[in-house]
CHARMM-style PDB file with segment names, atoms N, HN, CA, C and O in Angstrom:
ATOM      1  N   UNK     1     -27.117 -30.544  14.529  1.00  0.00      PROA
ATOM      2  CA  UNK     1     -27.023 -29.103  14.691  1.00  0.00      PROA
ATOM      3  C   UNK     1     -25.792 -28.726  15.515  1.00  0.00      PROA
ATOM      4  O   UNK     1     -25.261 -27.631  15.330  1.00  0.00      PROA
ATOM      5  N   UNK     2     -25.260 -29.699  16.529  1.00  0.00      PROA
ATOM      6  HN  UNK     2     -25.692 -30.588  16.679  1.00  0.00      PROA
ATOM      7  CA  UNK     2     -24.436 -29.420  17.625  1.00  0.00      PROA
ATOM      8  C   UNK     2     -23.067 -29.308  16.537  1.00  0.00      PROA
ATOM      9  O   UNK     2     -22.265 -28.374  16.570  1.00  0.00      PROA
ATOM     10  N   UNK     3     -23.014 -30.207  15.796  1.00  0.00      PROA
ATOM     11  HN  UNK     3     -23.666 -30.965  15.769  1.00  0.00      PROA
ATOM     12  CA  UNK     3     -21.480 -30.243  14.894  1.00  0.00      PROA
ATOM     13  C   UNK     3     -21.839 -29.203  13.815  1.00  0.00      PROA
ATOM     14  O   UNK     3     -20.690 -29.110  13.383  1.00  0.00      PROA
ATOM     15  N   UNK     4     -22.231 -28.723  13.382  1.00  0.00      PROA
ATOM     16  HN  UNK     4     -23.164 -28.798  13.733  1.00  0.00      PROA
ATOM     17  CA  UNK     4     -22.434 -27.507  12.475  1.00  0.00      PROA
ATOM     18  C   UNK     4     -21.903 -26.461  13.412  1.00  0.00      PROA
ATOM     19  O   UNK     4     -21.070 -25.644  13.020  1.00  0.00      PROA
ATOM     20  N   UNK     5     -22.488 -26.466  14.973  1.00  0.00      PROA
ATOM     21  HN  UNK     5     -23.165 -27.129  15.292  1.00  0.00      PROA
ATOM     22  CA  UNK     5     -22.475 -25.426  15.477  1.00  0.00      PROA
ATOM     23  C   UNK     5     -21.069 -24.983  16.058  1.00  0.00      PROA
ATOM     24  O   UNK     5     -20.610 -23.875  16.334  1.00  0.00      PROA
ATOM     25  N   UNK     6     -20.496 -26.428  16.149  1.00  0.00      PROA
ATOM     26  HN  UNK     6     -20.869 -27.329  15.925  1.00  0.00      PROA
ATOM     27  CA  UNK     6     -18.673 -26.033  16.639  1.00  0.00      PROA
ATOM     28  C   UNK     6     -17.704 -26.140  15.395  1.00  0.00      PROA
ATOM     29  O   UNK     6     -16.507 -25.857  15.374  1.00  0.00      PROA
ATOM     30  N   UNK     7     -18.813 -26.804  13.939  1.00  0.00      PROA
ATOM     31  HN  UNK     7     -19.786 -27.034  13.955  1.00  0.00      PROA
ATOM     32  CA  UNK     7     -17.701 -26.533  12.704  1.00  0.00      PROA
ATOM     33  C   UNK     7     -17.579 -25.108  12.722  1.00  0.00      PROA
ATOM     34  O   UNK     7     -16.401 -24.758  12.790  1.00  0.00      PROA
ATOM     35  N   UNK     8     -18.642 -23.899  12.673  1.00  0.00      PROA
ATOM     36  HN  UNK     8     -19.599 -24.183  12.618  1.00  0.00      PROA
ATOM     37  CA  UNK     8     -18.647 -22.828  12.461  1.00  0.00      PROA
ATOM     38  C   UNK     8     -17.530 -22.087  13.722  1.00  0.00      PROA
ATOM     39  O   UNK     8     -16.849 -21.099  13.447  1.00  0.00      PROA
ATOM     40  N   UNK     9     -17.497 -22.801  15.190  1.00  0.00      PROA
ATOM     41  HN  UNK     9     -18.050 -23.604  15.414  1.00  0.00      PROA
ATOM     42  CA  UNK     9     -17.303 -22.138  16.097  1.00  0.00      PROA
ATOM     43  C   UNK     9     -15.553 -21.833  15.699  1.00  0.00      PROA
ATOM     44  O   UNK     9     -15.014 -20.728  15.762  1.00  0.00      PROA
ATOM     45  N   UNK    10     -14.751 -23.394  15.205  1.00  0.00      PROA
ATOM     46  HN  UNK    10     -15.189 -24.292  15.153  1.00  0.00      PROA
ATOM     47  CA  UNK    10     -13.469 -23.696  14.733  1.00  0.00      PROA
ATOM     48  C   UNK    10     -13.134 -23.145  13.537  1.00  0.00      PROA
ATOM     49  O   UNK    10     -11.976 -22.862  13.228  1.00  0.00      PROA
ATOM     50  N   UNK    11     -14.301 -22.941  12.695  1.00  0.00      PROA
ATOM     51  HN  UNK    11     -15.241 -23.171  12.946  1.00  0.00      PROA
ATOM     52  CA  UNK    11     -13.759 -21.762  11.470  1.00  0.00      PROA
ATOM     53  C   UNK    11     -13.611 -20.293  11.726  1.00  0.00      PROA
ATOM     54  O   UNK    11     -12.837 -19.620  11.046  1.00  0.00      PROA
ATOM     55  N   UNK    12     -14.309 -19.797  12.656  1.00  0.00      PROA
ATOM     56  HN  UNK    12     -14.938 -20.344  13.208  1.00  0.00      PROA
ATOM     57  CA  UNK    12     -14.117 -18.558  13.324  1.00  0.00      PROA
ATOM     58  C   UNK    12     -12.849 -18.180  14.193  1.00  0.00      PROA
ATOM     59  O   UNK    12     -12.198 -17.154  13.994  1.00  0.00      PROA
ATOM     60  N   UNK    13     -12.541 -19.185  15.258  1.00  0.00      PROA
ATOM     61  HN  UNK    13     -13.070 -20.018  15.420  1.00  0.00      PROA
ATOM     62  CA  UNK    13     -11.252 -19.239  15.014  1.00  0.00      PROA
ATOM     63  C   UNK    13      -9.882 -19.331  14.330  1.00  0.00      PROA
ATOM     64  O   UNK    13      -8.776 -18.971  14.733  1.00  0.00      PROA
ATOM     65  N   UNK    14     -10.203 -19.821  13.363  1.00  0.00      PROA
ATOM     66  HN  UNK    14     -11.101 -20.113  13.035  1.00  0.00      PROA
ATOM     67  CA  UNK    14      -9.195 -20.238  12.601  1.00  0.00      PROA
ATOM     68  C   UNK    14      -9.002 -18.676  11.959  1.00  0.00      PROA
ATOM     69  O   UNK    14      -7.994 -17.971  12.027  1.00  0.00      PROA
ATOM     70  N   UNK    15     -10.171 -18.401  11.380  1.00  0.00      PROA
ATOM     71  HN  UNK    15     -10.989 -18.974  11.325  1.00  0.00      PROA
ATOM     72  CA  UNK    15      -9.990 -17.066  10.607  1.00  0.00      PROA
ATOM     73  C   UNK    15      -9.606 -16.010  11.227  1.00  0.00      PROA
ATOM     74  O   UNK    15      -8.998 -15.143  10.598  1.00  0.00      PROA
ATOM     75  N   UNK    16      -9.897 -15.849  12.675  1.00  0.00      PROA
ATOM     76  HN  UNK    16     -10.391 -16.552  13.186  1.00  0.00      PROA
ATOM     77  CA  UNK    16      -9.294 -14.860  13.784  1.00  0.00      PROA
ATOM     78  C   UNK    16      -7.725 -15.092  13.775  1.00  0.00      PROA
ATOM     79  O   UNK    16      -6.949 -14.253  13.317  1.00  0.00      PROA
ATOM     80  N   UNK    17      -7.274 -16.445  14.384  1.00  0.00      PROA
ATOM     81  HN  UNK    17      -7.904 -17.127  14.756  1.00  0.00      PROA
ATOM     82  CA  UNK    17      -5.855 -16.616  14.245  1.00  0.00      PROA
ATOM     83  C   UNK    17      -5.010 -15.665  12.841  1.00  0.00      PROA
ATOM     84  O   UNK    17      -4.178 -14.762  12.929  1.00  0.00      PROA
ATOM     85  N   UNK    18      -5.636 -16.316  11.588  1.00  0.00      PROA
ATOM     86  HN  UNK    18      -6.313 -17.049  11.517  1.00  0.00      PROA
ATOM     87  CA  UNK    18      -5.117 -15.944  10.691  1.00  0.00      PROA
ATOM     88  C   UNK    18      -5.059 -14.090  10.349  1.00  0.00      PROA
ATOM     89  O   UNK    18      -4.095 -13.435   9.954  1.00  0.00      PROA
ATOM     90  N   UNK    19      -6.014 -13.773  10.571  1.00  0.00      PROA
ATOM     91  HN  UNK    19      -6.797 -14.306  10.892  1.00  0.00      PROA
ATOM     92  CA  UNK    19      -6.241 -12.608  10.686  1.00  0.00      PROA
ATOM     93  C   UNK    19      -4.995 -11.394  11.383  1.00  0.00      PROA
ATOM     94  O   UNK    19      -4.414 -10.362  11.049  1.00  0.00      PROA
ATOM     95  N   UNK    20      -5.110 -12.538  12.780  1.00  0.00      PROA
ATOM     96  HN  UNK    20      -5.583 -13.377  13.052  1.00  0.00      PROA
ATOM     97  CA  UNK    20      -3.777 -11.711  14.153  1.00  0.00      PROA
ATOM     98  C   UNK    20      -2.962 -11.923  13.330  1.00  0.00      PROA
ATOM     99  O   UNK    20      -2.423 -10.832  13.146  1.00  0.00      PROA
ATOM    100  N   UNK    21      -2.321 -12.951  12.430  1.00  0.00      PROA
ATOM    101  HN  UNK    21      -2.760 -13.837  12.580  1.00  0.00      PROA
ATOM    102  CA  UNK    21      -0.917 -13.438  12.486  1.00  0.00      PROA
ATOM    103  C   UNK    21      -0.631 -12.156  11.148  1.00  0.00      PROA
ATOM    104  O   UNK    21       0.292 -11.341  11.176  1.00  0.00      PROA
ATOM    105  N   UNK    22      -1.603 -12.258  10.129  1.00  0.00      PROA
ATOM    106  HN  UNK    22      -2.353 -12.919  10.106  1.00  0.00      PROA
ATOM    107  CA  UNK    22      -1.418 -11.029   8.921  1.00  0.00      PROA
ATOM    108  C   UNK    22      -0.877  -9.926   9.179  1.00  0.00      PROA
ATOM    109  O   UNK    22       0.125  -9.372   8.727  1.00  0.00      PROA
ATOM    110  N   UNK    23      -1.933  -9.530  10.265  1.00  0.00      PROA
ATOM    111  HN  UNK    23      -2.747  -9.980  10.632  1.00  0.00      PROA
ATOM    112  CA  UNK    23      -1.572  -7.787  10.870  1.00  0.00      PROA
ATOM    113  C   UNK    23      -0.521  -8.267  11.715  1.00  0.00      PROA
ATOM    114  O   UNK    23       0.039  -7.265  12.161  1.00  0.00      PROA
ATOM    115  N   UNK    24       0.031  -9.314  12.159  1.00  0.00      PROA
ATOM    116  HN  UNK    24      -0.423 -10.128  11.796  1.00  0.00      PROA
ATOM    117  CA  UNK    24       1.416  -9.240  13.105  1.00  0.00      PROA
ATOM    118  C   UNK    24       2.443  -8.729  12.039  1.00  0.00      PROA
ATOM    119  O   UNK    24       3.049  -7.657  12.030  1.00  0.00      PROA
ATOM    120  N   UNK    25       2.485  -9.668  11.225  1.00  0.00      PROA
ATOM    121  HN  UNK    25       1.993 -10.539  11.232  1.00  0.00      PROA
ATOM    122  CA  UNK    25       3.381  -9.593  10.105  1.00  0.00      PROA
ATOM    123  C   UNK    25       2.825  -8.576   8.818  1.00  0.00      PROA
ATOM    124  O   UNK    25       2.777  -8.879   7.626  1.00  0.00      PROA
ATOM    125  N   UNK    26       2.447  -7.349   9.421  1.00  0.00      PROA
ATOM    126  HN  UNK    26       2.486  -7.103  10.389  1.00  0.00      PROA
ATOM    127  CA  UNK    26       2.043  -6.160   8.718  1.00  0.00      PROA
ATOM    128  C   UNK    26       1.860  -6.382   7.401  1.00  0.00      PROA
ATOM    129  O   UNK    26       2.467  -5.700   6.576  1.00  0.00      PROA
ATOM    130  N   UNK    27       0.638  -7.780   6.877  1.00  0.00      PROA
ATOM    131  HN  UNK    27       0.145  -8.334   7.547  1.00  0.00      PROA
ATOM    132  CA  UNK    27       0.502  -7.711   5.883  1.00  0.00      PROA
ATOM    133  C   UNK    27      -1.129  -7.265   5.290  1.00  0.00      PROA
ATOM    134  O   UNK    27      -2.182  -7.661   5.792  1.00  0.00      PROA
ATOM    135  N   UNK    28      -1.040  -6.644   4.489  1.00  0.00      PROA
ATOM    136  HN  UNK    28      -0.186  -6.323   4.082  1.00  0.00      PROA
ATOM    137  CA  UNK    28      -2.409  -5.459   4.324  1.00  0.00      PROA
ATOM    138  C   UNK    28      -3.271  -6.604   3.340  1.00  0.00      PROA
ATOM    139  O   UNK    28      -3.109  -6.817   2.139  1.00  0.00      PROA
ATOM    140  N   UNK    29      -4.247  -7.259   4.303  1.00  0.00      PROA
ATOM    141  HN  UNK    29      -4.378  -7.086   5.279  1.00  0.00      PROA
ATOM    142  CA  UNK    29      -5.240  -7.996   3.598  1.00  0.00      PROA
ATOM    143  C   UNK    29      -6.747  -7.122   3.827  1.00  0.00      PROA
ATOM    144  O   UNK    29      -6.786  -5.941   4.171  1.00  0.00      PROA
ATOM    145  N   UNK    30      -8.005  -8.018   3.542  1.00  0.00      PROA
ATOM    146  HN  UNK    30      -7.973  -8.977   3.262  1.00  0.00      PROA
ATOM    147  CA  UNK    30      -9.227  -7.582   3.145  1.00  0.00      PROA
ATOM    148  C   UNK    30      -9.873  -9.132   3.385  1.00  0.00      PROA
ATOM    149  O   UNK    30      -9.514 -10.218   2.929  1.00  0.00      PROA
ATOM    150  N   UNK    31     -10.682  -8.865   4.050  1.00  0.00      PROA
ATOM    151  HN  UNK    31     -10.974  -7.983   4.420  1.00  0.00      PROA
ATOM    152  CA  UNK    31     -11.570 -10.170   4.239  1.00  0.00      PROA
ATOM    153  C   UNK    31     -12.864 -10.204   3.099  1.00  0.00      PROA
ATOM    154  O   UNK    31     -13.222  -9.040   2.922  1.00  0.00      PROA
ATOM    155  N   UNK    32     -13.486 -10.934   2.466  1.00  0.00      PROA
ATOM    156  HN  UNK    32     -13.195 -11.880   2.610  1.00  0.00      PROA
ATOM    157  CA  UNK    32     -14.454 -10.692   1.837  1.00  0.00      PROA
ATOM    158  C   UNK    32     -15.201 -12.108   1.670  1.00  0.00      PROA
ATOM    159  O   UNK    32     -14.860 -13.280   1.826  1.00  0.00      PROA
ATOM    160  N   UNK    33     -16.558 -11.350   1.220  1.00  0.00      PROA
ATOM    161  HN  UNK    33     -16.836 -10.397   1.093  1.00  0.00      PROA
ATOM    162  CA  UNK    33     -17.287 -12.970   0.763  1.00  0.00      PROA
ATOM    163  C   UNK    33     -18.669 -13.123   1.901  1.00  0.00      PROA
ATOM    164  O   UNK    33     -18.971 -12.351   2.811  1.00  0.00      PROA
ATOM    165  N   UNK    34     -19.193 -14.107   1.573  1.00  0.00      PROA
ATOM    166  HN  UNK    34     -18.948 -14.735   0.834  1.00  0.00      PROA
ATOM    167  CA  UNK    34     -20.489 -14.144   2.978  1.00  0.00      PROA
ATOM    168  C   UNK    34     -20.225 -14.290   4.198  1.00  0.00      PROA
ATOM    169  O   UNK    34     -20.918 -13.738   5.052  1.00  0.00      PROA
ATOM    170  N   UNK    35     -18.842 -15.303   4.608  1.00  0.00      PROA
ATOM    171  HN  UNK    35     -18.279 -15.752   3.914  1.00  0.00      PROA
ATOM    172  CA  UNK    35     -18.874 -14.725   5.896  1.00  0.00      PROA
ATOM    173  C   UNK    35     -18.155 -13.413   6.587  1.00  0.00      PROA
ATOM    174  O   UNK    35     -17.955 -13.315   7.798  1.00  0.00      PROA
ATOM    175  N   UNK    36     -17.761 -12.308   5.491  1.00  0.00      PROA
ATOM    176  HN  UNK    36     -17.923 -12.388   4.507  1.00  0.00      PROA
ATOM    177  CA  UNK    36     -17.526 -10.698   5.653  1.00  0.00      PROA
ATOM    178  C   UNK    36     -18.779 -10.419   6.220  1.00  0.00      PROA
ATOM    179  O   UNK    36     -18.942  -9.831   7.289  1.00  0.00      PROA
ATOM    180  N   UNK    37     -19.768 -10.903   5.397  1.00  0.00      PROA
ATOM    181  HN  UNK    37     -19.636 -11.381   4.529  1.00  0.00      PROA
ATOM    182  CA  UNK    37     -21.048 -10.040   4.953  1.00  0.00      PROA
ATOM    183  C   UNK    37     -21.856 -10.377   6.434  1.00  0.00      PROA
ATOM    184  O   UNK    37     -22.510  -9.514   7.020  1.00  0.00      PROA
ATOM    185  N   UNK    38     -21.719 -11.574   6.862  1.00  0.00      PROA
ATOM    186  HN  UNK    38     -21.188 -12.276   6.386  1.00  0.00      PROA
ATOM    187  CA  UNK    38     -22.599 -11.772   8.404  1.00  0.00      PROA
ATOM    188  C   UNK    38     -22.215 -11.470   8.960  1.00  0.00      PROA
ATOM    189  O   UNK    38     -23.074 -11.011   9.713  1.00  0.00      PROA
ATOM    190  N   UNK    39     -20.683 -11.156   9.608  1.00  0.00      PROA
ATOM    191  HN  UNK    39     -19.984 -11.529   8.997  1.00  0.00      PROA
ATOM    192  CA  UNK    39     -19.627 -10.458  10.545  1.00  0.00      PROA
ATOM    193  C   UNK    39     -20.611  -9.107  10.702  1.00  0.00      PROA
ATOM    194  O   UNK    39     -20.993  -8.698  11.798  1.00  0.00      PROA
ATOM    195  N   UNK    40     -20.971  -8.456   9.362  1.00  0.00      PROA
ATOM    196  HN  UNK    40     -20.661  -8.788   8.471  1.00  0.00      PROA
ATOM    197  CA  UNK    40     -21.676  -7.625   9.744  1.00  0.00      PROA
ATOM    198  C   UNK    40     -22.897  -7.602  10.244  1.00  0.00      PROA
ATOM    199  O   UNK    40     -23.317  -6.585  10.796  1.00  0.00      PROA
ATOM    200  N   UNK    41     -23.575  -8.615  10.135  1.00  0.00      PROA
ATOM    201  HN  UNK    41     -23.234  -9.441   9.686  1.00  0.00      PROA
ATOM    202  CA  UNK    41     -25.055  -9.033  10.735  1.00  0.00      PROA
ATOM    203  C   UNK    41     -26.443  -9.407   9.900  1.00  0.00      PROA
ATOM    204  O   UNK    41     -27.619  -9.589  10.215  1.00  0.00      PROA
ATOM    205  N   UNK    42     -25.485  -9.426   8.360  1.00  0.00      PROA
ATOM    206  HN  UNK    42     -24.530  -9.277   8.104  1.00  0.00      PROA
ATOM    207  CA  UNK    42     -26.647  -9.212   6.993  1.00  0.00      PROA
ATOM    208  C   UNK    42     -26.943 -10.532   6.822  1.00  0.00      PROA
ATOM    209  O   UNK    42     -26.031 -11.344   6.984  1.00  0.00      PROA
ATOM    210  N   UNK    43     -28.232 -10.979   6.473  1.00  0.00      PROA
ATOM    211  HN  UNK    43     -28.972 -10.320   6.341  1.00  0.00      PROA
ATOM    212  CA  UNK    43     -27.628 -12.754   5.724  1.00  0.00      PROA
ATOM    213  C   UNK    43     -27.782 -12.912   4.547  1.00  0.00      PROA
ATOM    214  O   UNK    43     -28.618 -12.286   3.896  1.00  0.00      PROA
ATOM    215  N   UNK    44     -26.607 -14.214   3.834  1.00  0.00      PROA
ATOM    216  HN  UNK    44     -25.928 -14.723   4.364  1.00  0.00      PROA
ATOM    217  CA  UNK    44     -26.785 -14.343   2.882  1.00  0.00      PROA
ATOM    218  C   UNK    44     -26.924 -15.798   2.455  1.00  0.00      PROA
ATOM    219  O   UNK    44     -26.524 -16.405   3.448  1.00  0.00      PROA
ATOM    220  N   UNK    45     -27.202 -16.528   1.710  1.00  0.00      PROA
ATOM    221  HN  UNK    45     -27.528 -16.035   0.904  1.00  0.00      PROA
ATOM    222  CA  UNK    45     -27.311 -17.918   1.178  1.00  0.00      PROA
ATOM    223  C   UNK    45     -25.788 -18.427   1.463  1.00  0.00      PROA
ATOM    224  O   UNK    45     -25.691 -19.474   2.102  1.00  0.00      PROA
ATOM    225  N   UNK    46     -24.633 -17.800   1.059  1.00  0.00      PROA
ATOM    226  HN  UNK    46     -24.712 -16.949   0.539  1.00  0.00      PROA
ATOM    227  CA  UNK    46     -23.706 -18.819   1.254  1.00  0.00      PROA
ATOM    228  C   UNK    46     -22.565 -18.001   2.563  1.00  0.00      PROA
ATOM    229  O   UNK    46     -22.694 -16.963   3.211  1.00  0.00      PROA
ATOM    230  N   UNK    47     -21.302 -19.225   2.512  1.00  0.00      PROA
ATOM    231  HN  UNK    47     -21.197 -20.069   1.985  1.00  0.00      PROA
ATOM    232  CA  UNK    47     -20.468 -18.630   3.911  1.00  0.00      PROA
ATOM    233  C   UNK    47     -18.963 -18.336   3.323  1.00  0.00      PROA
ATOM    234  O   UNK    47     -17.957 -18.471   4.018  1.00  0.00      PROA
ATOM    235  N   UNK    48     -18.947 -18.017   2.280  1.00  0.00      PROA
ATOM    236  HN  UNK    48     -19.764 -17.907   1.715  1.00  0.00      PROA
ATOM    237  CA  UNK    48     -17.697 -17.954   1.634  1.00  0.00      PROA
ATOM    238  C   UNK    48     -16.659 -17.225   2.122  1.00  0.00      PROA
ATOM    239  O   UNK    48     -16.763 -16.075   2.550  1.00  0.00      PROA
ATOM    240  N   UNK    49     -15.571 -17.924   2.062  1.00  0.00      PROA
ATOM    241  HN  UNK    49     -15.487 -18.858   1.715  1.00  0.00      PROA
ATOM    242  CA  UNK    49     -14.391 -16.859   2.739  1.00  0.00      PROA
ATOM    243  C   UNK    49     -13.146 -16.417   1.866  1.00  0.00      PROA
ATOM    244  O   UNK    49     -12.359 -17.245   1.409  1.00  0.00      PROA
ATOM    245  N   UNK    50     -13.011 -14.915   1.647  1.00  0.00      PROA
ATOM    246  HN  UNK    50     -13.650 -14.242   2.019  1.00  0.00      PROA
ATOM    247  CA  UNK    50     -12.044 -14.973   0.479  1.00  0.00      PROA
ATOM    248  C   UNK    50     -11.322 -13.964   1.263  1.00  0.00      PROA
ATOM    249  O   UNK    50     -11.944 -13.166   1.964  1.00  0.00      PROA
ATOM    250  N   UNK    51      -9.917 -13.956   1.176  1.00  0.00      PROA
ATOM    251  HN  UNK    51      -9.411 -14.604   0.607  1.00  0.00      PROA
ATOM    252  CA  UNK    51      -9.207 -13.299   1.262  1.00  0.00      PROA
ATOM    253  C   UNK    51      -8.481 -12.541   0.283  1.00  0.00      PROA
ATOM    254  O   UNK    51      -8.280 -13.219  -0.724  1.00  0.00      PROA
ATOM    255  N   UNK    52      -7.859 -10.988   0.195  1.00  0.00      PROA
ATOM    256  HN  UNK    52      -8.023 -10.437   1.013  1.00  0.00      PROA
ATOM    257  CA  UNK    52      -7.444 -10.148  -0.713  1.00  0.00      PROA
ATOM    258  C   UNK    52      -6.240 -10.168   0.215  1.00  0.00      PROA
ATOM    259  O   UNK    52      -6.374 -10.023   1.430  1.00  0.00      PROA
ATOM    260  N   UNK    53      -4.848 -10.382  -0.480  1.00  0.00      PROA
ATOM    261  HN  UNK    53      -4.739 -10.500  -1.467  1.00  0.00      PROA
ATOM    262  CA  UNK    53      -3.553 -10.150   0.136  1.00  0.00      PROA
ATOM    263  C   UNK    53      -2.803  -8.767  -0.646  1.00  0.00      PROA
ATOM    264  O   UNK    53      -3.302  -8.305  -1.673  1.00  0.00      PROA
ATOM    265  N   UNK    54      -2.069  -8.422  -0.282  1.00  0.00      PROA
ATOM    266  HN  UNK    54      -1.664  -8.797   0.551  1.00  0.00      PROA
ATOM    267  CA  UNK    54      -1.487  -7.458  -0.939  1.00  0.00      PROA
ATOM    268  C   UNK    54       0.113  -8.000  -1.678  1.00  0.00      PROA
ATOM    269  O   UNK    54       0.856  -8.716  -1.007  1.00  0.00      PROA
ATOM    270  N   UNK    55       0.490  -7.583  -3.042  1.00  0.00      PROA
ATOM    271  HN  UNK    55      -0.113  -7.001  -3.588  1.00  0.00      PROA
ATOM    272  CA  UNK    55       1.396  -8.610  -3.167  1.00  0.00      PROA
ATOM    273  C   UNK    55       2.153  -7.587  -3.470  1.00  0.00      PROA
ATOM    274  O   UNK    55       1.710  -6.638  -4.117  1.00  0.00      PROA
ATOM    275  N   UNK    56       3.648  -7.666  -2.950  1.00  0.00      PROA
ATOM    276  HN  UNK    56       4.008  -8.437  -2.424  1.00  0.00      PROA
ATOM    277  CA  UNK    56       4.595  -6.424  -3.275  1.00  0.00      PROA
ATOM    278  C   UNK    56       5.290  -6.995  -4.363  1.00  0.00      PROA
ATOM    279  OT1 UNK    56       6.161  -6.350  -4.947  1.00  0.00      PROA
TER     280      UNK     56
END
């Protein structure tokens, strides 16, 4: 349970980092997928992480 609990802790980071660095570099993304969906507090069966980029 303990390594589940810091895989999740290091994917949350990771996705934060990535997140700062997008909006540093003013690029207009969209997070989506199940772990959008628990960010909000809902649950769902899976933890999927998708990103929407904007492509000029």
């Amino acid at each position: 349970m303990q390594d589940k609990v810091y895989t999740v802790y290091i994917l949350s980071m990771l996705i934060t980092q990535l997140c700062h660095s997008l909006e540093e570099h003013q690029v207009r993304y969209a997070l989506l997928g199940g772990y959008a969906v628990a960010l909000y507090g809902a649950e769902r069966g899976t933890v999927d992480i998708n990103f929407v980029i904007e492509w000029e």
